[in-house]
C-alpha positions in Angstrom: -6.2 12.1 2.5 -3.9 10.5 -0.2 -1.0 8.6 -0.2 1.6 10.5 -2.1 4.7 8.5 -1.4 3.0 5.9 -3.7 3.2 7.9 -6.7 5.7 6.4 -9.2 9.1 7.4 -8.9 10.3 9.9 -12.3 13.2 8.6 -12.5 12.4 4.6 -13.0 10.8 3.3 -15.8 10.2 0.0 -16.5 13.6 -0.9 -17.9 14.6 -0.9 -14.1 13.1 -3.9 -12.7 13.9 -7.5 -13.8 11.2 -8.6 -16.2 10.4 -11.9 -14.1 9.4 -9.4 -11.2 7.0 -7.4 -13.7 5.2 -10.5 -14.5 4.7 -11.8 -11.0 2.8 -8.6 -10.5 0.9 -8.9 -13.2 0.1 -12.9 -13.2 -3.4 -12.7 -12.0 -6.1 -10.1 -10.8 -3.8 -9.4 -7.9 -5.3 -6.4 -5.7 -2.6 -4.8 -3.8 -3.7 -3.2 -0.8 -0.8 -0.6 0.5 -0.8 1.3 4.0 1.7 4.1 4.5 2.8 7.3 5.7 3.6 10.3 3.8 5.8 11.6 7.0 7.3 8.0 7.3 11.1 7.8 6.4 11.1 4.2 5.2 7.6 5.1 3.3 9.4 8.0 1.5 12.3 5.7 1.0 10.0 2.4 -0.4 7.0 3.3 -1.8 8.2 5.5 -4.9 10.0 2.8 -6.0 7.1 0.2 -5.5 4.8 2.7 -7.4 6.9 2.6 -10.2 7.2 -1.2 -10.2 3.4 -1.3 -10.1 2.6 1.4 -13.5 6.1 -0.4 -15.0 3.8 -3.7 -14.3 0.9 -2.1 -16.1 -1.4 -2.8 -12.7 -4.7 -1.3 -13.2 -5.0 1.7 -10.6 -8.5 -0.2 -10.0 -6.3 -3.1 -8.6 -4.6 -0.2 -6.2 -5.6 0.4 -2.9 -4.0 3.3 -0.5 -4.6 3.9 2.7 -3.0 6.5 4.6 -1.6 6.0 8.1 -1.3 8.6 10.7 0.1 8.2 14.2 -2.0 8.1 17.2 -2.0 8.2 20.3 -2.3 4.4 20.6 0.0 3.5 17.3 -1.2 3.7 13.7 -4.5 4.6 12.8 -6.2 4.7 9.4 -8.6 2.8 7.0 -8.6 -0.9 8.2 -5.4 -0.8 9.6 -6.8 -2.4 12.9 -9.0 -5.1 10.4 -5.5 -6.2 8.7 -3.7 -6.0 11.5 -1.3 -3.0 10.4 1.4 -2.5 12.7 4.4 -0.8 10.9 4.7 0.9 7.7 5.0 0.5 4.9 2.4 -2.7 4.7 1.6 -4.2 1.5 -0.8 -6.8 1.0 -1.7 -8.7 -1.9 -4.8 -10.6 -2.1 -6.6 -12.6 -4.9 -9.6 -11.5 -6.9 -11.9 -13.0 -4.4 -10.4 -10.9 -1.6 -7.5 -14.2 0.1 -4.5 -13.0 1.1 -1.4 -14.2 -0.8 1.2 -12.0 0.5 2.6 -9.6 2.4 5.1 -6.9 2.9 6.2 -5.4 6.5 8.0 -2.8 6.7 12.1 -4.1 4.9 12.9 -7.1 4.0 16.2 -7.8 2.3 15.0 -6.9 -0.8 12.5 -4.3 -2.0 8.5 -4.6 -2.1 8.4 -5.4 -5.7 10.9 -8.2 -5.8 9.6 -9.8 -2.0 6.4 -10.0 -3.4 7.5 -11.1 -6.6 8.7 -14.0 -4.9 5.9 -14.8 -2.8 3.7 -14.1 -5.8 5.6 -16.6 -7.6 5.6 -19.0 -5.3 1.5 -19.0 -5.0 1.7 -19.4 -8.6 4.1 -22.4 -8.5 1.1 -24.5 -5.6 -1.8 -23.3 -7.5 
């Protein structure tokens, strides 16, 4: 099973996100681990757009892990949801090279995936 939602969305390119957003994606090995739903409306509505941030980014799609979420009888089920906790979709989290978690994205925020973890990115960047 993929996760097509994640594919990049046609009609951004990388002129559409703030540069400063770009590099806090890119500022270390990050490996962003992303859990969705293909049948999920906020999925659908998110994930595109963080897709696009990601290839505008220049992530590797070896630093790109999808896990697809299906609903159960006893909430979400998929890869590792219950191991990280996964609770709503979309989840997105970012972890180091060595596997520590730096940030992560739950469902909406006030802003979208790329920027929030932008910011928290950022922020890990700023204490290191």
């Amino acid at each position: 099973m993929t996760l097509e939602t994640l594919a990049p969305a046609a009609d951004l390119d990388a002129d559409a996100f703030d540069e400063s957003v770009l590099a806090a994606l890119t500022a270390d090995d990050f490996v962003f681990k992303v859990w969705g739903g293909d049948w999920c409306g906020d999925c659908q509505r998110q994930l595109p757009e963080f897709g696009a941030a990601l290839a505008a980014a220049g992530v590797p799609d070896d630093h790109i892990e999808a896990y697809p979420v299906t609903k159960g009888s006893d909430g979400k089920e998929g890869e590792l949801v219950e191991a990280y906790g996964v609770e709503l979709i979309p989840t997105v989290v970012v972890e180091s090279p060595d596997g520590e978690e730096l940030a992560r994205f739950v469902e909406e925020e006030d802003a979208s995936i790329a920027e929030f973890l932008a910011e928290r990115l950022a922020d890990v960047e700023a204490t290191a």
